[in-house]
Every structure is written in structure tokens, then in C-alpha cells.
N, C-alpha and C positions, 0 to 999 in steps of 0.2 A: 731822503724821503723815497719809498718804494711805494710807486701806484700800485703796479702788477699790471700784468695785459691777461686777456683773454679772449674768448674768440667767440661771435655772433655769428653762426652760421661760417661766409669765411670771410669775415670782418674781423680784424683786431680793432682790440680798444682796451681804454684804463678800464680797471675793474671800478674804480671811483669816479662816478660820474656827475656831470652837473646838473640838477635839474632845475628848469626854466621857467616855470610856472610864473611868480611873481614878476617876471619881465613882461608880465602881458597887462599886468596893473590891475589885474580883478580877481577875489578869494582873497588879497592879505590885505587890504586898507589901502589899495596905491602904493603904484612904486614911484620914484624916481627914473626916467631915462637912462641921466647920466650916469646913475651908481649902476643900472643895468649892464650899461657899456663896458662901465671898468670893471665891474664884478668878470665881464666874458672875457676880457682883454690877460685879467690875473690868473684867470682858470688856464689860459692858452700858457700863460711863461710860468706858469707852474707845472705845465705838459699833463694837464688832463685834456684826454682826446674824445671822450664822447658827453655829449650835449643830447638830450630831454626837452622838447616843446611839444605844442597839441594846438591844435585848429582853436581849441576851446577856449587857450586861456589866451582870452581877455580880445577874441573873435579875431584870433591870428596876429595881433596884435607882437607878443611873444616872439612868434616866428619870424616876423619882420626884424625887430631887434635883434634876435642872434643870429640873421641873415647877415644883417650889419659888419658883425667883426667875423663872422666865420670864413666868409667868403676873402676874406682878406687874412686869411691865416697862417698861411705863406709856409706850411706842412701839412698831415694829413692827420685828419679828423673825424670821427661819424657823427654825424646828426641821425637823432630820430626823434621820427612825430607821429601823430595820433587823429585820427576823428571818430566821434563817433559813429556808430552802425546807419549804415544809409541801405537800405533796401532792394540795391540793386548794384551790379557791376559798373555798370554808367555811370550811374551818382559815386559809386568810390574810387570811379577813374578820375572823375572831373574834381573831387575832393584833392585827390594826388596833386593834377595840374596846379592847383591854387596853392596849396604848399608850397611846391616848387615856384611859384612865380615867387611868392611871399619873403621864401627863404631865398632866392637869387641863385639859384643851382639848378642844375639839369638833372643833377641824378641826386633821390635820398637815400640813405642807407637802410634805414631801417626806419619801417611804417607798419604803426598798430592800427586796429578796430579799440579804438578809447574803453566803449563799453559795449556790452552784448545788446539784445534785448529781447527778454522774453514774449513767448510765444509765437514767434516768428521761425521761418528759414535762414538760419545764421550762413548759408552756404554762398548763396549771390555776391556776399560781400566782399566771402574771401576769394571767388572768382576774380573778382572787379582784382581784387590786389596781385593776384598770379598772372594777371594779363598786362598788370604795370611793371609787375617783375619780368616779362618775355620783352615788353616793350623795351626795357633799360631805364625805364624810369623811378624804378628803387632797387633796391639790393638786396634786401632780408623784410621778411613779412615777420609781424608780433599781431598779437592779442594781451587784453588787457580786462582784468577785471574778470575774467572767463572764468566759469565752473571745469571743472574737470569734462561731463557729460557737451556743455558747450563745444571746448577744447576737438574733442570727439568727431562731436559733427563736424567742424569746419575743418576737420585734415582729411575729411573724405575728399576734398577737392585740391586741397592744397597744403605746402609743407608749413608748420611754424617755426619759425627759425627761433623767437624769444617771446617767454610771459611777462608782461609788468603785473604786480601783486603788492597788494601793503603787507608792509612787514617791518616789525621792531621789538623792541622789549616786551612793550606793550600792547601788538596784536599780533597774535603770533599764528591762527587759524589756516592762514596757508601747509603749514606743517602737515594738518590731517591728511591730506590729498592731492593739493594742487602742487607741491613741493616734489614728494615723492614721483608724481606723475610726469611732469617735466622732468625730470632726473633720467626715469624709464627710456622717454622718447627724445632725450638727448635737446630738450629745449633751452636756450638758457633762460637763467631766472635773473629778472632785473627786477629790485624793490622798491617800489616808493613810501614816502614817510617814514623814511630811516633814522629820524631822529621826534619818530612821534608827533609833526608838526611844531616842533619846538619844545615839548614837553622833555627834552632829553638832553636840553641844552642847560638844564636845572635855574633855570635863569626866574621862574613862577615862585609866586607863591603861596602859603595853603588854603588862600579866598581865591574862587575862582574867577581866573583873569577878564576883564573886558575888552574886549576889541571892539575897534571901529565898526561901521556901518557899513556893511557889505562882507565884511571878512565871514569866510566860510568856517571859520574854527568855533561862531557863535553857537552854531547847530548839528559841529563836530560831535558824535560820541566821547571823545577823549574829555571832553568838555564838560560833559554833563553834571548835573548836579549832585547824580547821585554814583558818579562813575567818580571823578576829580580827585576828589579825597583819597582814594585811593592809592592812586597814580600818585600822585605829589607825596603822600608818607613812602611809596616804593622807592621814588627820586632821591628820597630824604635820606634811605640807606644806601644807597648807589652812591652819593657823594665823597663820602668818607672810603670809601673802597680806591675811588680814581684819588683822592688825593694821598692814601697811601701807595701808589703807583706814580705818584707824581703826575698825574694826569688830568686835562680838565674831563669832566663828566661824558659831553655829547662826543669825546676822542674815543674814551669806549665803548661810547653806543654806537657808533658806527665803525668801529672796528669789530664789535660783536657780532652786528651782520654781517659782516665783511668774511667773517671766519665761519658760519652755517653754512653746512651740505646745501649745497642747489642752488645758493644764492652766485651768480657770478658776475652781477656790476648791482652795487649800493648807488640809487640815487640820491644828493641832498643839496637841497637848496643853498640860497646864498642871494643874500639883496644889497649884500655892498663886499668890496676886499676885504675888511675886516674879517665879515663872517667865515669867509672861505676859507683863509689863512687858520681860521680854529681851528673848522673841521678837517684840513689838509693834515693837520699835528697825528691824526688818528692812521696814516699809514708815516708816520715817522716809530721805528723802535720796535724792540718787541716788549708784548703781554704775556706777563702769564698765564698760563691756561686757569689756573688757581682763580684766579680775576675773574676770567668768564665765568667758571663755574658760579663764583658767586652772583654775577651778574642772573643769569639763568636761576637761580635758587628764590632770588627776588623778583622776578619775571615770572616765573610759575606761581608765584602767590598772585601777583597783580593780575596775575589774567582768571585767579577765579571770582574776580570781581567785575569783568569784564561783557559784555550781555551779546553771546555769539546768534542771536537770530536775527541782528541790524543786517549783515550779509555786508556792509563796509562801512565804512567811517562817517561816510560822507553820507548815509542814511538815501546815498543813490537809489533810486527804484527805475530803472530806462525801460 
């Protein structure tokens, strides 16, 4: 199995990263603790080195749990986490502090602004975080969720070292601009919902799925009534492609990002070892390029089906 390393400003890490959302218990139906623990425990002796949390999910909740085994990791690791935009320096130094207490560490590696928000001075913020970087209290600043013209504003004061962006088969709108742009300014590009929310784990099927009460996928785009159908006939021909490749499905779809210009760490979840151990399969072996291509061929149909004025998935508005 080859992760690959790459480098966050001058942070190394796996290019295949964990993301931690569901360890905070809110957006997927409830987690489990204990599968949290051993999901972080199998990511470590499988030697993926960078971990994905955010204030948000699940009110640090998250961050506590992968404080848990990280701090006991017994090599080296990056953590990165997220808040969102708070209005002043102060408020995103004190946001920094409470991570850090949360997570059990002195120093994060790498800390994003979660989401922007319009009509405001996006600049204060990324002070507050250039003053935590002089301090020693993180290592690499990120943005998340940023427009290009955003992006802009806030490196008047200060550098970004990494974008998080969604990005998969099936939203691919980073490509027009935010993709290229980072590339320019030497950002890296870290993705999330790299396997669609689940939708690329072909595991659905063609009634649109139910989730519990609270799960955030209810009022996902991906989800929609009039979007689903879609996506799930695209699924329907991407299957038979991975199993001529001998491959399960969500192996190529995160290997497909894994393999796009500008992307340089694929986030993707995981709420037990099981799941992990899937998507780990997707840096075992090589793909042919032939594969992608198709993959891509099917992905550019889905996406004219796809309604690009939401601005994200999550029909976020901050």
C-alpha cells in the first residue's frame, strides 16, 4: 500500500487523509465512541499521518476524540482543524486556545477559517491566525470553503498555506477557478467528500435513501429529488468498470481524486475499521489511466445534471 507524502506548507503528510467529522456524533445519525477510537487507532498502524477535525462537528466534540489517540501516537502526525469565521483576531486566537485544549497538544499543525462570510472583512480573521502562527501555536494556516476573490482578500495579510474544497465525481466546480488558483499560488488543495458523502461507495439504491433525524445528507444536494436519479444511474455505470479492474467502486473514486492536478491530500471518512480498510484498498496497485478516463466521461454527464448556483452541498449560506 503506497499513501504518498506531500507537503503542507513544510509539513509532510499522507496524501490520504482521515476525515473526522462523524467522531463528533452530529451530521451522520450518531456515532459510536468506541468505533471512533478504533477507526483512529487502524488509520495510525495503517500509517496515515494526517487527521481532519473542526470546532463544529459535533461542538468539538470531534476534536476531543482524536485528541484521545493522537496524542498517544507514539510518531509523527498532523492534525488539522477548522472554525468558523469569527470577526476579529481575538475571537480566532481564543477559538485556536480551545482546540488546543480540546485536542491535548500545544501546537496544531494546520488551522482553517471553516467558512467565509459574506459581506464582511474576511481580513481580521486571518490576522487572529498569523498571530497564533508567530505565537507557535499552529504551524500552517488553511481556508475553507473560500471563493477565489475571498482567497484574495485574506492573503493581503497573511500566507495560506492549504484550501479545503468539495470535490469528487460528482461536484466537480472547484475545477473552474479555485483549483487553478491554488496551483498558481502554490496552495495545497485538500478535498472533502471525496466519495460524495457515500454516494461513491455504490452501496444506495435508485429510491432515494433515508436517513435518520439529524443527519445532514437529508438536505444535501446530492440527495435531492430531483438531482438522485441522476447520480445513482452514473454509479450504476461506474460499477461495472471497477469490477473490470477488480476493484470495489469507492477504491476508484478516491483514487480519481487522488490522481487530479491540485488535489494534494483526499479527505475520507470512516466510522468503523471496516470502512477504512475499503477505502485504504484505493492506494494499493496501479489504475489504468483508461479507467479514469472513463470514470471522467461519466462524471461530466452527471455533472450536467447537477444545479451549480447552491455554491455547496450543504446549501451553507454563513
Amino acid at each position: 500500500m503506497d499513501l504518498q507524502e506531500t507537503k503542507i506548507g513544510e509539513l509532510s503528510c499522507t496524501r490520504f487523509g482521515l476525515g473526522c467529522w462523524a467522531f463528533g456524533g452530529s451530521g451522520w445519525g450518531g456515532q459510536d465512541d468506541e468505533k471512533s477510537l478504533a477507526t483512529l487507532t487502524a488509520a495510525l498502524e495503517a500509517g496515515i499521518t494526517h487527521y481532519d477535525t473542526a470546532t463544529a462537528y459535533g461542538d468539538g466534540k470531534s476534536e476531543e476524540v482524536v485528541g484521545q489517540v493522537l496524542k498517544k501516537a507514539g510518531k509523527p502526525v498532523t492534525v488539522a482543524s477548522k472554525v468558523d469565521f469569527l470577526e476579529t483576531a481575538k475571537e480566532m486566537c481564543e477559538a485556536v486556545d480551545a482546540s488546543r485544549e480540546r485536542l491535548g497538544c500545544d501546537v496544531i499543525d494546520l488551522y482553517y477559517i471553516h467558512w467565509p462570510k459574506s459581506g464582511v472583512d474576511l481580513r481580521p480573521a486571518m490576522e487572529g491566525l498569523e498571530q497564533c502562527r508567530a505565537a507557535g501555536k499552529i504551524r500552517a494556516v488553511g481556508v475553507s470553503n473560500f471563493s477565489v476573490e475571498q482567497m484574495e482578500e485574506v492573503a493581503q495579510v497573511g500566507t495560506i498555506d492549504a484550501h479545503q474544497f468539495c470535490y469528487n465525481l460528482y461536484w466537480r466546480f472547484a475545477e473552474k477557478d479555485i483549483i487553478p488558483y491554488c496551483r498558481e499560488h502554490h496552495i495545497a488543495g485538500v478535498t472533502y467528500s471525496s466519495i460524495a458523502q457515500g454516494l461513491l461507495t455504490g452501496k444506495f439504491g435508485p429510491e432515494k435513501p433515508e436517513f435518520p433525524e439529524g443527519d445532514q445528507r437529508n438536505t444535501n444536494v446530492l440527495f435531492d429529488d430531483a438531482v438522485y436519479p441522476h447520480l445513482h444511474a452514473a454509479t450504476e455505470k461506474m460499477k461495472p468498470l471497477a469490477a473490470e479492474a477488480g476493484r470495489e467502486l469507492v477504491e476508484l473514486a478516491i483514487a480519481w481524486v487522488l490522481q487530479q492536478p491540485g488535489v494534494d491530500i483526499a479527505l475520507v471518512g470512516a466510522r468503523k475499521p471496516s470502512q477504512l480498510q475499503s477505502n485504504l484498498k484505493a492506494a494499493d496497485g496501479e489504475i489504468k489511466p483508461e479507467v479514469f478516463e472513463q470514470l471522467t466521461a461519466i462524471s461530466d454527464e452527471a455533472m450536467q445534471h447537477m444545479p451549480a448556483d447552491e455554491g455547496n452541498i450543504f446549501r451553507h449560506d454563513p
